[in-house]
N, C-alpha and C positions, 0 to 999 in steps of 0.2 A: 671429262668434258660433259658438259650439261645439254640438255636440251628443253624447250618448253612446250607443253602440249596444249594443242586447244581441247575445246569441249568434246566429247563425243569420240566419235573414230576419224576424226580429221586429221591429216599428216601432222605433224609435230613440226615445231619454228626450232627449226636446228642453227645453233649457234657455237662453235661455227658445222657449216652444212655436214651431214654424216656420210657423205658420199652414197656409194653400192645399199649402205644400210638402209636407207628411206626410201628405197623401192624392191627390197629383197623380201622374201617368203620367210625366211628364220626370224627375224628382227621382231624384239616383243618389247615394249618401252615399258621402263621400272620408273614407277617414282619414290625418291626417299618421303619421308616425313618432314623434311625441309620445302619438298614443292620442286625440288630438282628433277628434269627428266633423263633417264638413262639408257643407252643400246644397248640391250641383251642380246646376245648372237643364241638361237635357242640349237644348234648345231651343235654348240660347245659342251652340250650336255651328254651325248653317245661318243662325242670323239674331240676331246678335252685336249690331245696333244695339237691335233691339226685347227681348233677355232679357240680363239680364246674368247671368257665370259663376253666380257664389256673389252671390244676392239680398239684398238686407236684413229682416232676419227682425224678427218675424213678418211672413211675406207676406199683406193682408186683402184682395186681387185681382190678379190676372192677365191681364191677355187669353188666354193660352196655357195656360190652364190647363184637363186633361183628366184624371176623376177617374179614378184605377188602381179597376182591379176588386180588389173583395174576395178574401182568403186566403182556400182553401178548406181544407176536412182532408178526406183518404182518410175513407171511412165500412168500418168494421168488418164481414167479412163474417159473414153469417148469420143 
């Protein structure tokens, strides 16, 4: 299942939504060479039996799942 990423570090236009994945700490977006965007569970790489690579989306629980801290913005000085 694919996903499409905007410019930058902006959340990704998940089609369909990736659930737990688009707001968790492991989650690293791959893109092929086609322009496709993909959920890496970056977990999957110390403990391969309990997380798999690329998840079945939407993900609606995890064990392993750690939510990312919110974006912040620089505040304007003065």
């Amino acid at each position: 299942m694919s996903m499409q990423a905007g410019a930058g570090r902006e959340p990704a236009t998940v089609n369909p939504p990736a659930g737990l994945c688009n707001s968790c700490l492991h989650q690293q977006l791959v893109r092929n060479t086609r322009g496709s965007v993909f959920s890496l569970c970056r977990r999957s790489k110390a403990e391969p039996d309990r997380f798999p690579r690329y998840p079945r989306l939407p993900v609606a629980g995890c064990p392993g799942y750690e939510a990312r801290a919110p974006a912040t913005t620089a505040a304007a000085p003065g």
